[in-house]
C-alpha positions in Angstrom: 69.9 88.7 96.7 72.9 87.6 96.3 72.7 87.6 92.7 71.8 91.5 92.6 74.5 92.4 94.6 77.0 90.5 92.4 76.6 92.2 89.4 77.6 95.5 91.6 80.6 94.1 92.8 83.7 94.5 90.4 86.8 92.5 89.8 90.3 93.3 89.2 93.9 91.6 89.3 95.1 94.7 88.7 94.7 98.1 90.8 92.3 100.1 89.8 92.7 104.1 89.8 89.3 104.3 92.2 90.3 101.9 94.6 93.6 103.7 95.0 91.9 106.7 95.9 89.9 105.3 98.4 92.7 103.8 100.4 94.7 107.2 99.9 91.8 108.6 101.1 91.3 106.3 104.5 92.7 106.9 107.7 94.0 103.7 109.8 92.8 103.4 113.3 89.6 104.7 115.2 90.5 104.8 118.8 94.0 105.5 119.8 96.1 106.3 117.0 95.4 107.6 113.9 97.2 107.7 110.5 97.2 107.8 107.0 99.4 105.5 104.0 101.2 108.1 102.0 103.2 105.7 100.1 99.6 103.3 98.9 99.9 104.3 95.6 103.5 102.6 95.2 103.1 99.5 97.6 99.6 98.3 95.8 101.7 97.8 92.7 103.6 95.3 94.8 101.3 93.4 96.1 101.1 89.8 95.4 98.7 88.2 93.3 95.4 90.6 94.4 92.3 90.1 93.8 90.6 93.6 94.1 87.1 93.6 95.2 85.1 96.5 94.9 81.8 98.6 94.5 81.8 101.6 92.4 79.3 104.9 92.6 79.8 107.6 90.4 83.1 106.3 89.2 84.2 106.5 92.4 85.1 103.4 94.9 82.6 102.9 97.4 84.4 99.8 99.1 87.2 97.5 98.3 88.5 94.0 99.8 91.8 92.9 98.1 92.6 89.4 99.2 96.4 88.3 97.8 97.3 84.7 97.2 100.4 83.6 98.9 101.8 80.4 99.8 102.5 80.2 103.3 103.9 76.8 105.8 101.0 75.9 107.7 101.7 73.4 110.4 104.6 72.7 108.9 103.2 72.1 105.0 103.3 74.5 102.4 99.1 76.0 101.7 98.1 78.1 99.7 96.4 81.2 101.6 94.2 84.5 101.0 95.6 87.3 103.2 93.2 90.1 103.3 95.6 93.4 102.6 93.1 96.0 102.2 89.3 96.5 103.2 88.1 99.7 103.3 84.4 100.8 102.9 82.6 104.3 103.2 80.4 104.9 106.0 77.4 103.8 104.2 78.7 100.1 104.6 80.5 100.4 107.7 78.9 98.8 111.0 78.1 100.3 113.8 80.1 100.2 117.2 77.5 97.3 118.2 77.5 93.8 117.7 74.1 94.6 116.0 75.0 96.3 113.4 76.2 94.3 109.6 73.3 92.7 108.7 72.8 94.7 105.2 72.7 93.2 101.8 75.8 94.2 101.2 77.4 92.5 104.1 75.7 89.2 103.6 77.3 88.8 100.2 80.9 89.3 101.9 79.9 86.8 104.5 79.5 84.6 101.9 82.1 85.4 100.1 84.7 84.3 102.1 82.7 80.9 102.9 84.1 80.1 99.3 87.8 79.6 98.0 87.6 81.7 94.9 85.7 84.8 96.2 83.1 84.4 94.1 79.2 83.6 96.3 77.4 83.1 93.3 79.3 80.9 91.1 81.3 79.7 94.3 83.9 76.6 94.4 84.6 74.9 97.7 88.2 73.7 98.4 89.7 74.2 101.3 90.9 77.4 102.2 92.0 80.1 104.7 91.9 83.9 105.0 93.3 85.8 107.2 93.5 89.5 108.5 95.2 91.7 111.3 92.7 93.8 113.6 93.1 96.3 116.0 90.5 95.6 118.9 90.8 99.2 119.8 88.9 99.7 116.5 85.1 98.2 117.4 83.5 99.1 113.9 86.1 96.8 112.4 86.2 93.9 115.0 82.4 93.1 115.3 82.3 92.8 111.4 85.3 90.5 111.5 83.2 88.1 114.2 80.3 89.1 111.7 81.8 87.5 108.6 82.9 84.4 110.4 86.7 85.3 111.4 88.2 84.1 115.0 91.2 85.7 116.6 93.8 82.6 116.1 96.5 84.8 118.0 98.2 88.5 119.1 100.9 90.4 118.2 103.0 93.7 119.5 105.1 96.2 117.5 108.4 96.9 118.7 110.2 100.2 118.0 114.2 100.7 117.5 115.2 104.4 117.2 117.8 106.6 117.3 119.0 110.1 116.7 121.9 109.6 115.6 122.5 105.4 113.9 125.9 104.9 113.8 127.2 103.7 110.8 129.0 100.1 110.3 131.5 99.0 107.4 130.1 95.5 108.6 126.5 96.0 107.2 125.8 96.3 103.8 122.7 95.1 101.2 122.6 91.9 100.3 124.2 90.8 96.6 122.4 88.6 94.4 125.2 85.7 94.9 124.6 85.5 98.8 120.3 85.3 98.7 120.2 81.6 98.5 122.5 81.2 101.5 120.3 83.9 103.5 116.8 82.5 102.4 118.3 78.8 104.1 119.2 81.1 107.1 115.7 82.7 107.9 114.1 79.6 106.8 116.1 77.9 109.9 115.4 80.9 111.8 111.8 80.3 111.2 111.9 76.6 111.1 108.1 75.7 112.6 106.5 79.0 112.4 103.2 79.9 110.7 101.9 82.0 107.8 106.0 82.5 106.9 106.7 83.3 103.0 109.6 84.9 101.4 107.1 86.6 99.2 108.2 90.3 100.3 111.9 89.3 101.3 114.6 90.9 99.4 112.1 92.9 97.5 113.6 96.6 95.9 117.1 95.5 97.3 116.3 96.4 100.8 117.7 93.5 102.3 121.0 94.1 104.9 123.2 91.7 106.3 126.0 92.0 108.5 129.5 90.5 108.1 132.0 89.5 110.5 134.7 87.8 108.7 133.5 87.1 105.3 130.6 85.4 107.4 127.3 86.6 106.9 126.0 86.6 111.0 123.1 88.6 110.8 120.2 90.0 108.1 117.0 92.3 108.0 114.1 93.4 105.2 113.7 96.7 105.4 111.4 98.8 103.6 110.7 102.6 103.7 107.3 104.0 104.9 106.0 106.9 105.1 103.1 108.0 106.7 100.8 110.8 108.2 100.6 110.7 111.9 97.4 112.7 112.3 96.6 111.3 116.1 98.5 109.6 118.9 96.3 108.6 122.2 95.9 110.0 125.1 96.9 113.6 127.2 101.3 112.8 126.3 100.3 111.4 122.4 98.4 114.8 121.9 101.6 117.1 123.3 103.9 114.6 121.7 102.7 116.0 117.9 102.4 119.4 118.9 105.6 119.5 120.2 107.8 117.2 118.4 108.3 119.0 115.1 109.6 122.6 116.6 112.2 120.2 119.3 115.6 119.8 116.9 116.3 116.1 118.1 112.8 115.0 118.4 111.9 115.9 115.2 114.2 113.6 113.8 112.1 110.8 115.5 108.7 112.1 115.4 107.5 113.9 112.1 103.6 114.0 112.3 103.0 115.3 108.9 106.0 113.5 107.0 106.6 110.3 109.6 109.0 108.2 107.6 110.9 104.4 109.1 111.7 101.1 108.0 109.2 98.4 108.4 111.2 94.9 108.7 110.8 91.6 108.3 113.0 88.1 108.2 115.4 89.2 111.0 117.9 86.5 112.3 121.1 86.4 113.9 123.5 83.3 114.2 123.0 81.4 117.7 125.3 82.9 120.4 125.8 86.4 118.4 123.0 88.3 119.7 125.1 90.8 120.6 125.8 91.9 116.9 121.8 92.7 116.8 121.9 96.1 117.7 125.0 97.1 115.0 123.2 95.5 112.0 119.9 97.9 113.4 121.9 101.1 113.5 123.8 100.1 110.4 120.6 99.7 108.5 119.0 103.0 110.1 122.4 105.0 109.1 122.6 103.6 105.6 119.7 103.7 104.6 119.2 107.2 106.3 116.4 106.8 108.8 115.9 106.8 112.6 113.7 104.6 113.6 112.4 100.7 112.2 109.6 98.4 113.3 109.7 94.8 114.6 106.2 92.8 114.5 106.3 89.6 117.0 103.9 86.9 117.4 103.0 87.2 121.5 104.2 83.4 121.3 107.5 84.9 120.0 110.3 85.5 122.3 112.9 86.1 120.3 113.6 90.1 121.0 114.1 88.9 124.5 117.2 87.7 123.8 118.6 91.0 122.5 120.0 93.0 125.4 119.9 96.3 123.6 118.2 99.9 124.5 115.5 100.3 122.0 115.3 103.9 122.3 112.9 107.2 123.1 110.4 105.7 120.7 109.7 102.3 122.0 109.3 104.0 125.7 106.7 106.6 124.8 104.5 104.3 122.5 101.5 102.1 123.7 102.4 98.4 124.3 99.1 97.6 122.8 98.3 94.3 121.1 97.2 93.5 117.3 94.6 90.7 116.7 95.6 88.0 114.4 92.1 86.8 112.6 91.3 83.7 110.4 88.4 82.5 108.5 88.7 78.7 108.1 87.0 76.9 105.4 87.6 72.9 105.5 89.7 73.0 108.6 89.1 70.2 111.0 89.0 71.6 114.8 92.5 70.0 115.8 94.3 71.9 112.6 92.6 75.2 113.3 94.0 74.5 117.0 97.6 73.7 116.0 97.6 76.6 114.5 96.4 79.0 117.4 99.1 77.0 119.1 102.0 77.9 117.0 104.2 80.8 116.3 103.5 83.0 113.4 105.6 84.7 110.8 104.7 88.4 110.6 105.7 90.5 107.4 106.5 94.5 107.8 105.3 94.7 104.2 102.0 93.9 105.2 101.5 95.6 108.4 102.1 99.2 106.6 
């Protein structure tokens, strides 16, 4: 069986045109909120060594899993990891919302697939290896096939949002020269220091990297990277008024754009010890020069580091759901105290790959 469905499957290190039309094509969420990627066709090009994994019907993609290859720390050692950016499959693979349901053909060979540390069942090397995913629990289709192929939940995270109408601007904050990204990679490292799954693989990337200066002295930094989305459903009775009504209200519209939703998703935040306070001018900096209003924070639940910020994170953060992400591993060659360090520990979480 396994053999028959391998010669179906394609390969590709490189993105192919009908797996970019699939994910242009799929909407993220199933329950709760619902949106669409309208920038896909840009970020795929920066993904980090992908392996694209797909079926094809009628030259068109039927179903895709792109794993990247990143080096990560991992209980506090550098390992080499598969992060699973993109999996997307038409309805004809999709499970049920049952714990029943993924038994096909075709599911058995990606169940096997990711028993193996080069993604490849039939001709399949064994070394020891780790992918890893983010899941919405909300979304049932998607979390019984995660338990299906063999993934446990190794941890949670929340999104936090920073808005504002109006960001003031600051002469402090600026983008990050080439000269200074050595001393602020040993900076977030610090910051870091101990934390899971963190890689500077996405930091700095297209010169979106802001610090801010006090001094000469370089007190405070954030990745932030442009998005832009389609906002085609928010949950519940206030999500549904909120779309109708927030392009046609003036200030709200600044926030809220169903149709043309654009914000910065950020990574590798840090602050020197004792100048917290200097948080919330570097945020509004960012937002004013790079002329947006709002950004996202992801935190590891074991993270309490936006605790310390004594800041108002705006209309955005109060309206939105406080719900909780799913962080999902598949370990291969992991001994049971390893696998539980690492539930233990904090994680690293990148904005690049959240969006």
């Amino acid at each position: 069986m396994l053999e028959r469905i391998h010669k179906l499957v394609k390969r590709s290190t490189t993105p192919p045109e009908s797996v970019i039309q699939l994910l242009e094509d799929t909407s993220i969420g199933t329950n709760g909120a619902v949106y669409q990627l309208l920038d896909t066709r840009k970020k795929i090009y920066l993904l980090h060594q992908p392996n694209f994994i797909y079926i094809e019907r009628n030259a068109k993609a039927i179903g895709n899993v792109t794993v990247c290859q990143r080096p990560i720390q991992l209980n506090q050692a550098p390992f080499d990891a598969l992060y699973i950016r993109y999996f997307a499959f038409n309805k004809l693979f999709q499970g049920g919302n049952t714990s029943t349901s993924g038994n096909s053909n075709f599911h058995q060979y990606f169940k096997a697939l990711f028993d193996t540390s080069n993604f490849n069942p039939v001709d399949a090397e064994q070394q020891k290896s780790m992918y890893w995913a983010y899941i919405d629990p909300a979304n049932v289709r998607s979390f019984n096939m995660n338990t299906k192929f063999g993934f446990e939940t190794i941890g949670q995270f929340k999104t936090t949002a920073f808005s504002r109408v109006s960001p003031k601007k600051s002469k402090r904050v600026e983008t990050l020269n080439t000269e200074d990204r050595e001393e602020v990679a040993q900076k977030i490292k610090d910051f870091y220091q101990g934390f899971d799954f963190f890689a500077d693989t996405h930091l700095f990337e297209q010169d979106n990297y802001y610090v801010l200066r006090v001094g000469g002295e370089i007190i405070a930094g954030i990745q932030a990277n442009p998005v832009h989305w389609k906002i085609k459903k928010l949950p519940g009775l206030g999500g549904k008024m909120l779309l109708k009504t927030a392009p046609i209200i003036p200030r709200l519209s600044k926030l809220i754009r169903p149709n043309d939703h654009r914000f910065l998703a950020t990574e590798g935040l840090f602050w020197k010890k004792g100048h917290e306070d200097f948080v919330v001018e570097l945020l509004e900096g960012v937002l004013a020069e790079s002329k947006h209003h709002s950004l996202l924070i992801w935190t590891d639940l074991n993270n309490d580091m936006l605790n310390k910020l004594d800041l108002k994170w705006g209309f955005i953060q109060k309206t939105k759901p406080d719900n909780q992400i799913e962080i999902v591993a598949k370990f291969n060659g992991f001994s049971k105290e390893e696998v539980e360090r690492i539930k233990a520990n904090k994680k690293y979480l990148s904005g690049f790959d959240m969006t």
